[in-house]
C-alpha positions as CSV (number, residue, x, y, z in Angstrom):
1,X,-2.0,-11.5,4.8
2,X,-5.5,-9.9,4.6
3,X,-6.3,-6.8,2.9
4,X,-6.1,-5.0,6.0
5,X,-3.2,-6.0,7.1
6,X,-1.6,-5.2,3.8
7,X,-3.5,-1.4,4.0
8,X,-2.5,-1.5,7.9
9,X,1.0,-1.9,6.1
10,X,0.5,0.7,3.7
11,X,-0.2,2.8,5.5
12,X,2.5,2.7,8.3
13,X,4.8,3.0,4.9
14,X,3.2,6.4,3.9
15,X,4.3,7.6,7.7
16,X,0.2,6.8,8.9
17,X,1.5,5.6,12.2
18,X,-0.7,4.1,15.3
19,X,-0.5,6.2,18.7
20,X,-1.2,9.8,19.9
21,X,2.1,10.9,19.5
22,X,1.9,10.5,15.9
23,X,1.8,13.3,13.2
24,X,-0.2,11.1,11.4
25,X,-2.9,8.5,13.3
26,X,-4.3,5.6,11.7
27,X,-7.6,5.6,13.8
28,X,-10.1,3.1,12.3
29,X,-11.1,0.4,10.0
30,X,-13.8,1.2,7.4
31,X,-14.1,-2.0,6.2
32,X,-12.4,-5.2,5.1
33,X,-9.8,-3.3,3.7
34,X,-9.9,0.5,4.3
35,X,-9.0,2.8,7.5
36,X,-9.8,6.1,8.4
37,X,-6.3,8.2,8.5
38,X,-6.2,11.6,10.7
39,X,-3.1,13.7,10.9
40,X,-2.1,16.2,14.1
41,X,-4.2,19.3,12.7
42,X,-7.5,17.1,13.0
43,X,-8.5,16.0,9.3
44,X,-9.2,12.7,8.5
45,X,-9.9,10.5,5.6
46,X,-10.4,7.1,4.0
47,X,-7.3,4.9,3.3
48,X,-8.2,2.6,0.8
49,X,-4.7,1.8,-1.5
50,X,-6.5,-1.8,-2.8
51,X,-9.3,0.5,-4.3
52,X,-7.9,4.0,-4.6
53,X,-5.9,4.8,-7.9
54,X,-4.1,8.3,-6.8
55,X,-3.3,6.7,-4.1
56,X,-1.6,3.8,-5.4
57,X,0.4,6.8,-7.4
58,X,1.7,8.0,-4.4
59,X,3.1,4.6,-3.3
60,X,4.6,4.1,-6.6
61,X,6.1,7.5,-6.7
62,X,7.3,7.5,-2.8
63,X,9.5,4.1,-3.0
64,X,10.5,4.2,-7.0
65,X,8.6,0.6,-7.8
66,X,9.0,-0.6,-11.1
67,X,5.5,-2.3,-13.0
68,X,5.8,-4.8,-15.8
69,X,2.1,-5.2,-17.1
70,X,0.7,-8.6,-17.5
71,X,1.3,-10.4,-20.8
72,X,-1.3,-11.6,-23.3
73,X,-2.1,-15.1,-21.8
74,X,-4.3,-17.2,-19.6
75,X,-2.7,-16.2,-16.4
76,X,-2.0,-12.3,-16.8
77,X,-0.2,-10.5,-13.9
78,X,0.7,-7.5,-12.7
79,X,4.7,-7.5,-11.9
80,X,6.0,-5.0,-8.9
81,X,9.2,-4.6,-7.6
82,X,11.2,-2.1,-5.4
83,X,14.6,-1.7,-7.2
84,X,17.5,-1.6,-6.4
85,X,17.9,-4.0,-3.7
86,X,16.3,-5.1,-1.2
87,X,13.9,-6.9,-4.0
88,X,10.9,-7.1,-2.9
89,X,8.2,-8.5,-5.5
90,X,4.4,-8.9,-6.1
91,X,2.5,-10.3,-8.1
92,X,-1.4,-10.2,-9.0
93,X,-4.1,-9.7,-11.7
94,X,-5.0,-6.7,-10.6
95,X,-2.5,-3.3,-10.3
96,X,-3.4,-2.0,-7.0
97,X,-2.8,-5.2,-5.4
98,X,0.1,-5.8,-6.5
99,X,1.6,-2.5,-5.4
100,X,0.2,-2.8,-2.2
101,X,1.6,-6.3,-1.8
102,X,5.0,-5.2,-2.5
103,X,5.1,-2.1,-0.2
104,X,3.5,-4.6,2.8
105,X,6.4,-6.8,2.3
106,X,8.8,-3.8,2.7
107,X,7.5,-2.4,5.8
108,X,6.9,-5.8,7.4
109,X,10.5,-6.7,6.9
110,X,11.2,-3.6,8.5
């Protein structure tokens, strides 16, 4: 998966949907990894959960994930997991990543 798929997924997660009838329009990539988001009443802004802290927040808080931090060792990773079941798990060096991960593997087993 490339990182915009993963914010493409993200994004459809956080109710960003694709179409004019949307309340919320993903309308754009940025770049490798962001979109621009606009919403019914006209605003728009950058989607960026890879790079963006509060917004990894709000993907933590929205589906409950749980975050084991990496251990003292050569191969330190970040542990995410949506619990309770379904299980779906991520895991990377880096935070935002691995949220991201585990929210795209939610919505794309939607």
């Amino acid at each position: 998966m490339t990182d915009l798929e993963i914010t493409r997924l993200c994004a459809e997660a956080m109710g960003f949907h694709a179409g004019s009838m949307a309340s919320k329009v993903v309308a754009y990539k940025v770049s490798d990894c962001a979109i621009i988001a606009g919403n019914a009443s006209g605003g728009e802004s950058v989607y960026d959960p890879l790079h963006n802290d509060a917004q990894i927040a709000e993907l933590i808080k929205h589906f409950w994930l749980c975050i084991q931090p990496p251990q003292f060792d050569d191969h330190a990773m970040w542990h995410v997991w949506r619990h309770p079941k379904p299980n779906y798990t991520a895991l990377h060096g880096r935070l935002n990543y691995a949220v991201c991960k585990c929210v795209a593997k939610m919505q794309a087993a939607k």
